[in-house]
C-alpha positions as CSV (number, residue, x, y, z in Angstrom):
1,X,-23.7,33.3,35.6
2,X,-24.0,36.9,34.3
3,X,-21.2,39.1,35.1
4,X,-21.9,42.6,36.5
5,X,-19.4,45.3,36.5
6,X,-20.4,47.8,39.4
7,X,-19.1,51.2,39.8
8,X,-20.0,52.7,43.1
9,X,-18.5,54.5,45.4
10,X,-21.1,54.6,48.5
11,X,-19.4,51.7,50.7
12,X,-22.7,51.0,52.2
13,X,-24.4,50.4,49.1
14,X,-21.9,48.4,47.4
15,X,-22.2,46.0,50.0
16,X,-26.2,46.1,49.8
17,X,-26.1,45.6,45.8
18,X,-23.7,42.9,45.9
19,X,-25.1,40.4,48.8
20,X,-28.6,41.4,46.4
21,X,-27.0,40.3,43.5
22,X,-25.3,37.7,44.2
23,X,-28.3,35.9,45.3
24,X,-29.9,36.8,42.5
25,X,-27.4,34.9,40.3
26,X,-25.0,37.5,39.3
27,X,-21.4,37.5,39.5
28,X,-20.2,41.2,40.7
29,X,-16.8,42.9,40.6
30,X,-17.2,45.8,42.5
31,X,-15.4,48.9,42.1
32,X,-14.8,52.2,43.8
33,X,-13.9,55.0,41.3
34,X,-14.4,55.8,38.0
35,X,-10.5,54.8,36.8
36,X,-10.6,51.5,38.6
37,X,-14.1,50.8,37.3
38,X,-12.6,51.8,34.1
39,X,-9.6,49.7,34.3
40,X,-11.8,46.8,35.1
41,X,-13.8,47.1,32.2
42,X,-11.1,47.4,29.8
43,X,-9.4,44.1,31.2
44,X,-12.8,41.6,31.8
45,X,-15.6,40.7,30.5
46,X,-19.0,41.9,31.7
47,X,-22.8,41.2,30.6
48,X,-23.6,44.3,32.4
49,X,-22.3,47.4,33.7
50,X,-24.1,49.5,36.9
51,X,-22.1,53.3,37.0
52,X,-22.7,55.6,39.4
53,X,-22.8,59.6,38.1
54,X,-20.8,61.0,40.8
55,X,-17.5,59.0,41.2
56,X,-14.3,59.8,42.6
57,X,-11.7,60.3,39.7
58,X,-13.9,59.6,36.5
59,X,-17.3,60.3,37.2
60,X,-20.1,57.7,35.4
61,X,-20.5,60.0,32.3
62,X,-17.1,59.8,31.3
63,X,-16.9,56.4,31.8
64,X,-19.8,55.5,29.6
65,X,-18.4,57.7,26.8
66,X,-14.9,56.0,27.0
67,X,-16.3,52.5,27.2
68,X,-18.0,53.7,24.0
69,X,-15.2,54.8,22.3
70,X,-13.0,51.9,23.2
71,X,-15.7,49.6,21.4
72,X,-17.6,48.0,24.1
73,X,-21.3,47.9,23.8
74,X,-22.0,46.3,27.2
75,X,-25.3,47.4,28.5
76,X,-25.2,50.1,30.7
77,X,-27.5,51.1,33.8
78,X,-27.2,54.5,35.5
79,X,-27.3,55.1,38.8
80,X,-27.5,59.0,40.4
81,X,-28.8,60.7,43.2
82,X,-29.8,63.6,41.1
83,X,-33.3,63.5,39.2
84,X,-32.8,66.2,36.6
85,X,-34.2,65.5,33.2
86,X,-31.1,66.7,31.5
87,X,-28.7,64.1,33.4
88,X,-30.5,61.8,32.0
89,X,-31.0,62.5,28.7
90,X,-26.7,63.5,28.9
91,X,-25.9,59.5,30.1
92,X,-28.3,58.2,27.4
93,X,-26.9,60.7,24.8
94,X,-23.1,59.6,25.7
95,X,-24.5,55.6,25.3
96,X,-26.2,54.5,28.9
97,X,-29.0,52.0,28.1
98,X,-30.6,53.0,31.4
99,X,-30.8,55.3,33.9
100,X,-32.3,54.7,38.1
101,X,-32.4,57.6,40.5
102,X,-31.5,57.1,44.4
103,X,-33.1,56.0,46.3
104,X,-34.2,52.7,44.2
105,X,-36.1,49.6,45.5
106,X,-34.2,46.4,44.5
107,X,-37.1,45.0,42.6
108,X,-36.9,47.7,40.2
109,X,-33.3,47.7,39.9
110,X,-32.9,43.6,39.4
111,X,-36.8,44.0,37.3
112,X,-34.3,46.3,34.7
113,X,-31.0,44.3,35.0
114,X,-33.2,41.4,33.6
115,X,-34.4,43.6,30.6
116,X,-31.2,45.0,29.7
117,X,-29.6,41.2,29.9
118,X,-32.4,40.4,27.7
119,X,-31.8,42.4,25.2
120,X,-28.2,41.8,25.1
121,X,-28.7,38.4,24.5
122,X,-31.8,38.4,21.8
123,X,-29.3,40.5,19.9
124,X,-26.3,39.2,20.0
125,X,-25.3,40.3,16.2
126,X,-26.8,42.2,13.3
127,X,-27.2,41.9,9.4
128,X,-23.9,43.2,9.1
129,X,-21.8,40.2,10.3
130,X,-21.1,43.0,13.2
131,X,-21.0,40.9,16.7
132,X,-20.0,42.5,20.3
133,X,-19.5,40.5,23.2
134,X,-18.4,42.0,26.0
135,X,-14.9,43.8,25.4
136,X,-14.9,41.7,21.8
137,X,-15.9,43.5,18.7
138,X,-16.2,41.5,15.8
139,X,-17.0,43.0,12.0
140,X,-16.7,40.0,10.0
141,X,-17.5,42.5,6.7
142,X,-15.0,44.8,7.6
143,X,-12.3,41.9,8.7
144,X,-11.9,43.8,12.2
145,X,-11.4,41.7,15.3
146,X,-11.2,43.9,18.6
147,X,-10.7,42.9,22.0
148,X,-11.1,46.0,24.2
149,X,-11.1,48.7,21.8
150,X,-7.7,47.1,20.2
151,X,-6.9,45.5,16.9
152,X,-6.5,41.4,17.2
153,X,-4.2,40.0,14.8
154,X,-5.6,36.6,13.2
155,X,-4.3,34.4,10.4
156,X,-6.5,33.7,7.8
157,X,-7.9,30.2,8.9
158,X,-8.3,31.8,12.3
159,X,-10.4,34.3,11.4
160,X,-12.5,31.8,9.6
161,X,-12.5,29.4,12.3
162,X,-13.7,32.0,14.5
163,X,-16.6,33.3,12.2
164,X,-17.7,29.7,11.9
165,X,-17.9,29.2,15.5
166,X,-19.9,32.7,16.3
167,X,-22.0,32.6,13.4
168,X,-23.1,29.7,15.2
169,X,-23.8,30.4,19.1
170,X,-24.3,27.9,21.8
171,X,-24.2,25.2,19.4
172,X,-21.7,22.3,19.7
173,X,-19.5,21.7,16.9
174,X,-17.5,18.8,16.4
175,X,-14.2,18.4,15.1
176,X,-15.3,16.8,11.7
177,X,-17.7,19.3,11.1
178,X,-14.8,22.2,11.7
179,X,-12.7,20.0,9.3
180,X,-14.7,19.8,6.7
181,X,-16.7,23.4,6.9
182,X,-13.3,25.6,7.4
183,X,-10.7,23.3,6.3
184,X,-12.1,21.7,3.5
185,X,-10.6,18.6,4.6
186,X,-11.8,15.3,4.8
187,X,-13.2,14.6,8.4
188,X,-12.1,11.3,8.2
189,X,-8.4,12.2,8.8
190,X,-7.0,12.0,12.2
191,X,-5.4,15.9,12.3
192,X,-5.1,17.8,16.0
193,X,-5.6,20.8,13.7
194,X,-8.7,22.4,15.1
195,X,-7.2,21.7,18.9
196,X,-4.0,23.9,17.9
197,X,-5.6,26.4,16.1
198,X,-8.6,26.3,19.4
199,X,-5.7,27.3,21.5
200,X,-4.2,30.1,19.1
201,X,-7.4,31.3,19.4
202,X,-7.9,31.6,23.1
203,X,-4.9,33.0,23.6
204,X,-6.1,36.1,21.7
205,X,-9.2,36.5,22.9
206,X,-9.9,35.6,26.6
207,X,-9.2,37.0,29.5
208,X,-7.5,33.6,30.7
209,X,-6.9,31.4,27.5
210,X,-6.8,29.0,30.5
211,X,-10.3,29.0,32.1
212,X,-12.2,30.1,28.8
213,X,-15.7,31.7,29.1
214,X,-16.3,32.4,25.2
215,X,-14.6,29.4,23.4
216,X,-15.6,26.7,25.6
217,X,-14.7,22.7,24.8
218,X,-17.5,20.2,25.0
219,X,-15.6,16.9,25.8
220,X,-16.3,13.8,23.8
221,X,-18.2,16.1,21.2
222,X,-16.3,19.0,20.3
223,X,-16.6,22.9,21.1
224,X,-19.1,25.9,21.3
225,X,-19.2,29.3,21.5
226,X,-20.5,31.0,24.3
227,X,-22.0,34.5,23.2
């Protein structure tokens, strides 16, 4: 289920977008300001972000920029009452993917949702080993592991574990394979290796090492990665 980070501060149509949303199959954390809606951002995961311009505290093109600067690439839909050319080309400039002027029908807004979501997920990595998911930032080249704008300490065999498993999306991998591929070790041996060094792992990178949404464990066959 897609997770939606919305940034609005109209009561009214916070409740609209939501109950819209949600039955459309999105997951939505709702905020009202721009330093909640940043705080949020900073501490989840999202597939998509919907900012209002005019916010209480942080309005939406600070918040783009900052998200920008802290690293995450989450796709970005603008929402403002104001039609001006030049605040649009300003929230596209600072890193918004898209832009909607109030008022909006639904069908449009859920019609663009669905494109940027697209996109995300046809291009979930480049030629340059470079991945973002979410808050994660991942340069494999470079050796730089990020999780919301911040550094993430890995060992070696971490960091190789991990660029196995995202060079390789949505795919299961068993244990023997992990063995053998990152360990060089013979898959035959009965090791709880890749379980301990699954959990090191987690406890880095998601939200809530316990209820993982990226590294996810396929019983009975082994694990995937969940771009």
């Amino acid at each position: 289920m897609p997770r939606i980070l919305l940034v609005e501060d109209e009561p009214g149509l916070v409740l609209t977008l939501t109950d819209r949303l949600t039955a459309e199959g999105y997951d939505v954390t709702p905020a009202t300001d721009g330093e909640q809606g940043f705080r949020a951002g900073l501490e989840q995961v999202f597939d998509l972000m919907i900012l209002d311009v005019m916010l209480p505290k942080k309005n939406g093109f600070d918040l783009v920029r900052d998200f920008r600067q802290k690293g995450i690439e989450t796709p970005v839909l603008m929402l403002t009452a104001r039609g001006q050319v030049v605040d649009k080309v300003v929230g596209l400039k600072l890193g918004a993917d898209d832009y909607l002027t109030k008022p909006f029908d639904m069908m449009e807004l859920t019609a663009r949702l669905e494109v940027l979501l697209r996109r995300r997920n046809s291009q979930p990595q480049d030629g340059d080993g470079v991945f973002q998911f979410g808050s994660l930032y991942f340069n494999f080249k470079k050796g730089q592991i990020r999780k919301s704008g911040k550094p993430v300490e890995l060992t070696a065999q971490e960091f190789r574990l991990l660029q196995y498993l995202v060079t390789h999306p949505g795919l299961v991998i068993s244990r023997d394979e992990l063995l053998k591929e990152v360990w060089g070790l013979d898959a035959s041996l009965t090791t709880r290796t890749v379980d301990v060094h699954m959990s090191w792992l987690r406890q880095k990178l998601e939200e809530n090492p316990k209820f993982p949404a990226r590294i996810l464990t396929v019983h009975g066959l082994g694990y995937r990665w969940e771009g």
